[in-house]
C-alpha positions as CSV (number, residue, x, y, z in Angstrom):
1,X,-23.5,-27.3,-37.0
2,X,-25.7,-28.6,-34.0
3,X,-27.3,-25.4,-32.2
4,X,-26.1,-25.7,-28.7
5,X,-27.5,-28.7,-26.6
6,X,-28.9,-28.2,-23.1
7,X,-27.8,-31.0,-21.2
8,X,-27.1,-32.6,-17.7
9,X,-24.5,-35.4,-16.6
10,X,-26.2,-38.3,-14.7
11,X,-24.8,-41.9,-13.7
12,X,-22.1,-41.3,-16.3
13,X,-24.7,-40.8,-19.5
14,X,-24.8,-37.1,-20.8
15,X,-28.3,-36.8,-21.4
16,X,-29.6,-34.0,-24.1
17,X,-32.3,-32.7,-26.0
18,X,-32.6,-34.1,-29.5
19,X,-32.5,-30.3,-30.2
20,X,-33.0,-28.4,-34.2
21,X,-30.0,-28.2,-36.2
22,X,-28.7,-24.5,-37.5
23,X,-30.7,-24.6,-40.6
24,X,-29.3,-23.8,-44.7
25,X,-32.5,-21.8,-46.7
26,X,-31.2,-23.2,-49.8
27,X,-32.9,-26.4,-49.8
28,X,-36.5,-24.6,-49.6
29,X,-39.0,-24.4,-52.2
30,X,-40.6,-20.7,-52.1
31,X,-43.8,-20.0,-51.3
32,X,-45.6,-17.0,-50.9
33,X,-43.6,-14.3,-48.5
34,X,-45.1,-14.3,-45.0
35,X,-45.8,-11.1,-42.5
36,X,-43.6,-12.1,-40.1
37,X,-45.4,-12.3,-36.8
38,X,-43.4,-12.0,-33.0
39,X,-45.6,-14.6,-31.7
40,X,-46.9,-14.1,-28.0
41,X,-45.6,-16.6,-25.2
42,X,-48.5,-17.7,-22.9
43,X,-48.4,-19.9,-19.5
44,X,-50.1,-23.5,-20.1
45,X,-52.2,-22.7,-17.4
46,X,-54.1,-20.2,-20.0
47,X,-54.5,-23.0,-22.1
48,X,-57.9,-24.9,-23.0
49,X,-57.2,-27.9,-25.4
50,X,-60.6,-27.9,-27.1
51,X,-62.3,-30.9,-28.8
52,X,-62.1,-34.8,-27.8
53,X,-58.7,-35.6,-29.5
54,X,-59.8,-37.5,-32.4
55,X,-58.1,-37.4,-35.8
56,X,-59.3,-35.2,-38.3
57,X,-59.4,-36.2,-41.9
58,X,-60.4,-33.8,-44.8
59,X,-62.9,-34.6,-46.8
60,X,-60.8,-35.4,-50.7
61,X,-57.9,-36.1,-49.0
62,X,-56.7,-39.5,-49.4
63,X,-55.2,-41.7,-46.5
64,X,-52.3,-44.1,-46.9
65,X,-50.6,-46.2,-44.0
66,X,-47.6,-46.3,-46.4
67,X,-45.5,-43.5,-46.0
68,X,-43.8,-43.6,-49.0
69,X,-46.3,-44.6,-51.4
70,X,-45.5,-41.3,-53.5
71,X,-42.4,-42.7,-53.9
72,X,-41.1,-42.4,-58.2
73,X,-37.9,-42.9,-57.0
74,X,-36.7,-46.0,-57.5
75,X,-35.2,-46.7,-53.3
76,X,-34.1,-50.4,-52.7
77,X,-35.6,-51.6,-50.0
78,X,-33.0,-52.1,-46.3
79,X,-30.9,-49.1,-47.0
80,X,-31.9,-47.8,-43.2
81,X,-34.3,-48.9,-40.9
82,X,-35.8,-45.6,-41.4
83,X,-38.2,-44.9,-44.3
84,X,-38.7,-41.6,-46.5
85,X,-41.9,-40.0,-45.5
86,X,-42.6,-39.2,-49.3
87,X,-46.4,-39.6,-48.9
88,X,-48.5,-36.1,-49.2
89,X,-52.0,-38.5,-48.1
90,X,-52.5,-38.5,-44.5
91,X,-51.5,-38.8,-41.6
92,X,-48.4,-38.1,-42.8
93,X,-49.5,-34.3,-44.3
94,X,-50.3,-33.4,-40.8
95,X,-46.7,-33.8,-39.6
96,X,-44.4,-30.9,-40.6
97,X,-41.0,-28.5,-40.3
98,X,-41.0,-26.0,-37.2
99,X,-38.4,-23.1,-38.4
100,X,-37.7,-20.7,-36.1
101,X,-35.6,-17.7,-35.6
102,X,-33.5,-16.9,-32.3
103,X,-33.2,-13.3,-31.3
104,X,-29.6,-13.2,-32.9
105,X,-31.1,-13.9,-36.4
106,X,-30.1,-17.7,-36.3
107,X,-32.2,-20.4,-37.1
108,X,-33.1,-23.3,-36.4
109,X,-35.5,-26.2,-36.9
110,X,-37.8,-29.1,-35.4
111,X,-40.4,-31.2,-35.8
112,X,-44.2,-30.5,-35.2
113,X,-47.9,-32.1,-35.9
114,X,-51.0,-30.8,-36.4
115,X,-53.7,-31.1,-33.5
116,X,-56.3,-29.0,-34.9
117,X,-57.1,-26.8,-37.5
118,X,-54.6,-24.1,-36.1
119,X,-52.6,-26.1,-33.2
120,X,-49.3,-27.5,-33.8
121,X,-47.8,-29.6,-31.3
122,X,-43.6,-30.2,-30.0
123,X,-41.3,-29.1,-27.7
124,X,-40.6,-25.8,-26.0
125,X,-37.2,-26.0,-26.4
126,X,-38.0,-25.5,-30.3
127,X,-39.8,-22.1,-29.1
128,X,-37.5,-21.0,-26.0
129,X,-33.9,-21.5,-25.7
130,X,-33.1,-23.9,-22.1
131,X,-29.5,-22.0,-21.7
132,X,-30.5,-18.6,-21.7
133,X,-34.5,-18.7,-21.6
134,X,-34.7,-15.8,-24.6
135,X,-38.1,-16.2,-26.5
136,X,-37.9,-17.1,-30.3
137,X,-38.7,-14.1,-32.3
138,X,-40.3,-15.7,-35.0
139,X,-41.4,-19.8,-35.7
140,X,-43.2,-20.7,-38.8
141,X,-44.7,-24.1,-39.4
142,X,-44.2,-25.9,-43.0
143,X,-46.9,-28.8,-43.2
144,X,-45.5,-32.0,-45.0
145,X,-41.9,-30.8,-46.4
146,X,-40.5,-33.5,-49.0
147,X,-37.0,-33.1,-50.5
148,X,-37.7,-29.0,-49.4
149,X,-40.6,-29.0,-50.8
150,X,-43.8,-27.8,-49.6
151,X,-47.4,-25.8,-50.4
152,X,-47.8,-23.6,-47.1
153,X,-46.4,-21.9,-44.3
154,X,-47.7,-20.7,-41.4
155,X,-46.5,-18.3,-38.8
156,X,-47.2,-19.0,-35.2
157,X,-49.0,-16.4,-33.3
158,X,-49.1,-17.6,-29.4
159,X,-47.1,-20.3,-28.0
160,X,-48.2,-21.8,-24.8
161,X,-45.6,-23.6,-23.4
162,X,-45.3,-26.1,-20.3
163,X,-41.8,-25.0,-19.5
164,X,-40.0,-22.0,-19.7
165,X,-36.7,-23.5,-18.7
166,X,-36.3,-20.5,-15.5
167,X,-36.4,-23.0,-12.7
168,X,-33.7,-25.9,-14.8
169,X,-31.7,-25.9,-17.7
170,X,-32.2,-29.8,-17.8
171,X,-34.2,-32.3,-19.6
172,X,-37.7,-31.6,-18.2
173,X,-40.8,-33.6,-18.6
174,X,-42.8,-30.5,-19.5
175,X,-40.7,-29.8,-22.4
176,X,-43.8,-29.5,-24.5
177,X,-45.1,-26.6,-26.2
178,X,-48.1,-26.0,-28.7
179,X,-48.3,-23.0,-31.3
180,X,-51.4,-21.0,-32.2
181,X,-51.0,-20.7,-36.1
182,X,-52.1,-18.0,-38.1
183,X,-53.9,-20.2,-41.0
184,X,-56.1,-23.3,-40.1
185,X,-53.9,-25.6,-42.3
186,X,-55.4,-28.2,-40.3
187,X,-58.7,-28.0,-42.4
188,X,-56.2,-28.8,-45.1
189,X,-53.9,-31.4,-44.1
190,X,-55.8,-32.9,-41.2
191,X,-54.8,-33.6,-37.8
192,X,-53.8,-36.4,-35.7
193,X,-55.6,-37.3,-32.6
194,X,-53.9,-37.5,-29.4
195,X,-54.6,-39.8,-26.5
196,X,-53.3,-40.3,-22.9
197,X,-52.3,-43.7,-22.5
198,X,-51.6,-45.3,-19.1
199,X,-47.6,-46.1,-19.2
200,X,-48.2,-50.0,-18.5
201,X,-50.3,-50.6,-21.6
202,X,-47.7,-48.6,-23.8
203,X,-44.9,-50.6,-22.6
204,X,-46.9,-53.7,-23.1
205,X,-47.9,-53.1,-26.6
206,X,-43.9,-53.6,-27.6
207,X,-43.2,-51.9,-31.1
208,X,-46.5,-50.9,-31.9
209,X,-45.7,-47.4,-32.3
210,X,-44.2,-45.4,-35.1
211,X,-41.9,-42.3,-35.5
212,X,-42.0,-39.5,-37.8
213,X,-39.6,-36.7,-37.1
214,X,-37.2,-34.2,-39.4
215,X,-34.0,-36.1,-38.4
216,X,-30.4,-33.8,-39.3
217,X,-28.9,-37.7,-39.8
218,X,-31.3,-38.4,-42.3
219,X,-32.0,-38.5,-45.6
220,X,-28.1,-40.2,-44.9
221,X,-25.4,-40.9,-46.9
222,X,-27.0,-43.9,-48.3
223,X,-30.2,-41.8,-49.5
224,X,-28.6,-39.0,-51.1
225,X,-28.2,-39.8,-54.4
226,X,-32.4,-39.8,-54.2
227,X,-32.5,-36.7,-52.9
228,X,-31.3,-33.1,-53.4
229,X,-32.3,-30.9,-50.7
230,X,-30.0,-32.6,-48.1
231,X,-30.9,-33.8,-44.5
232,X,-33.3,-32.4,-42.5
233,X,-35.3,-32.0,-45.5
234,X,-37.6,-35.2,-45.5
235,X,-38.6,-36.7,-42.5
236,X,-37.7,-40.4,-41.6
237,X,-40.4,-43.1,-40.8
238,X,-39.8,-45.6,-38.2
239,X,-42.0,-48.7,-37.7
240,X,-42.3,-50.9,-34.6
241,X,-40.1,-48.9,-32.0
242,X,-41.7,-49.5,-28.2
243,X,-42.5,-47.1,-25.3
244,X,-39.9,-49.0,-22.4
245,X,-40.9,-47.8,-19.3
246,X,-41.8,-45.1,-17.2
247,X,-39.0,-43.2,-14.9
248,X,-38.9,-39.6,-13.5
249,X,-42.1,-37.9,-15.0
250,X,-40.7,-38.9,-18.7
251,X,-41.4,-42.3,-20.7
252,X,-38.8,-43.9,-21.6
253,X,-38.7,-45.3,-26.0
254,X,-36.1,-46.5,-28.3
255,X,-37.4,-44.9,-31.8
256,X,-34.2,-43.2,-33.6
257,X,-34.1,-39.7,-32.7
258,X,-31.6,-37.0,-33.8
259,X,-31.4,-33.4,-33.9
260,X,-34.0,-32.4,-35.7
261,X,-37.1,-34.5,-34.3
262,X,-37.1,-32.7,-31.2
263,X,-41.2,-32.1,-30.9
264,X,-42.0,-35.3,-33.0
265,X,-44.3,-37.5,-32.5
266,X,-44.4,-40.8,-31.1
267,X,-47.9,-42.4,-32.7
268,X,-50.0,-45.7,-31.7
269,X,-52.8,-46.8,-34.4
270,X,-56.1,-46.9,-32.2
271,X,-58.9,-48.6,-33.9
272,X,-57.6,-48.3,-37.3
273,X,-56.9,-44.2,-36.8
274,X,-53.4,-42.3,-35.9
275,X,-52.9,-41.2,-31.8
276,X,-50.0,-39.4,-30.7
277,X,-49.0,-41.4,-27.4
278,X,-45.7,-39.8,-26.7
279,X,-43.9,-36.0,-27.6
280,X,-40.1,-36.8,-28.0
281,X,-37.6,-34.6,-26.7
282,X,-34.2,-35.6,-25.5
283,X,-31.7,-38.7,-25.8
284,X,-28.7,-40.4,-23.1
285,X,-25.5,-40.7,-25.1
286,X,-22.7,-43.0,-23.8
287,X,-19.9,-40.1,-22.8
288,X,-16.9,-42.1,-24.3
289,X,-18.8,-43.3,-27.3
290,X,-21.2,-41.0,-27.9
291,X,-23.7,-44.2,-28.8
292,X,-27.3,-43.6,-28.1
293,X,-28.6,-45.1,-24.8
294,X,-32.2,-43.9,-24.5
295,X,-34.4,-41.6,-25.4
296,X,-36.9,-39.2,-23.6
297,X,-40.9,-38.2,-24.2
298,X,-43.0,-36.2,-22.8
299,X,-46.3,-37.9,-21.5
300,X,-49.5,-37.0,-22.8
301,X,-51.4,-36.9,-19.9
302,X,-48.8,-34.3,-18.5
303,X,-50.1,-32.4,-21.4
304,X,-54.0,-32.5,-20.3
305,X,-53.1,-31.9,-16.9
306,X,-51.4,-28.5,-17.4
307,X,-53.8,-26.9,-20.2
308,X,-57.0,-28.5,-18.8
309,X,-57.2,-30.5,-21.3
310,X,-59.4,-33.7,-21.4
């Protein structure tokens, strides 16, 4: 069942948050128990991204642009115009499974990327709730999860976060959020640059991006029989989706979202190495049809601008 969406009515679209599905434990490969950790909510303004936004590749860790080389499988080929991220090479170890806990106990999950050696990047909505603005109690970060599989968690400590929601329940274009982690898994896995792009270039460089994001849709029907943790459990790939246009504060793409990849990332290859361009977080559905119309990011520049960034 879909956690509850945030959402707003507008021209006759209902337009929502590709918000985290409730999430089953089952499917997870244990790891070592973690102290759980309240982590502390901090104003962006407090915020100083640090470095120059570069990728960061560890040194024995192998890079692929194939995101499912690993795959033993055996997957024909057109099943979805999404692709199994199976690959543990990066970039793809540096995108990973938020899980967090409301208040109540329930949980929930998104999507996040490393952006340092402790900074994970996505949405505030996957760390404060829009409809009643209570603070999650506990999010962990799980780097690279394939089938439910994965090496490390980590627990976020601070979350600085660009909206809290208190002024408007709606879609916002500061629906972005980045979580102090308690291990530098980065150092590990690597990180992906980021890089503010001005909107005109993005939309002119049509389907040059790709999408990575823990999509409840996917693995679908079509992929189950190659998979047993279920969906939600292996992120999708999506090659060649396009950055529109530029309206409200928000950009404007047509990658395949769902709930899930709220807080994924929206990536350009700059000079041979992976930038994210673009934070997703929301969709327009048709009212009647419930088809998707577009979907939502979060600029990076409105990023820089807030935490003092670059």
């Amino acid at each position: 069942m879909n956690r509850k969406f945030f959402a707003l009515l507008l021209t006759g679209f209902l337009i929502v948050t590709t918000f985290s599905y409730w999430s089953s434990v089952q499917a997870e490969t244990q790891v070592k128990p973690q102290h759980s950790i309240t982590p502390k909510f901090i104003s962006s303004q407090q915020l100083k991204l640090e470095g120059d936004g570069k990728p960061f590749i560890p040194s024995g860790l192998e890079r692929t642009a194939k995101p499912e080389e690993s795959d033993s499988r055996g997957i024909p080929p057109g099943i979805d115009n999404r692709t199994p991220m199976l690959s543990q090479k990066y970039p793809w170890s540096a995108i990973g499974r938020i899980k967090g806990t409301t208040v109540d106990g329930s949980g929930y999950y998104c999507t996040g990327t490393l952006i340092a050696a402790n900074l994970v990047l996505t949405n505030a909505h996957c760390a404060i709730d829009p409809e009643t603005g209570k603070l999650s109690k506990r999010i962990q970060f799980l780097p690279n999860v394939i089938d439910g599989h994965y090496e490390d968690i980590a627990e976020a400590e601070e979350v600085y976060y660009g909206t809290d929601f208190k002024e408007s329940k709606e879609l916002s274009p500061n629906d972005w959020a980045i979580l102090k982690i308690n291990q530098p898994l980065g150092r590990k896995y690597g990180y992906l640059g980021w890089k503010s792009i001005p909107s005109t270039t993005l939309v002119s460089n049509e389907k040059e991006s790709f999408f990575v994001g823990y999509s409840g849709d996917f693995p679908n029907d079509k992929y189950q029989q190659y998979f047993s943790a279920g969906a939600g459990w292996t992120a999708s790939y999506e090659a060649g989706c396009s950055i529109l246009r530029e309206e409200d504060g928000f950009l404007l793409h047509d990658c395949a979202t769902a709930a899930g990849s709220s807080g994924s990332p929206i990536v350009g290859v700059i000079n041979g190495d992976p930038y994210i361009v673009a934070l997703n977080n929301g969709e327009a559905k048709n009212l009647q049809t419930g088809q998707d119309i577009i979907n939502y990011a979060v600029k990076i520049s409105t990023i820089e601008e807030a935490s003092g960034g670059n």
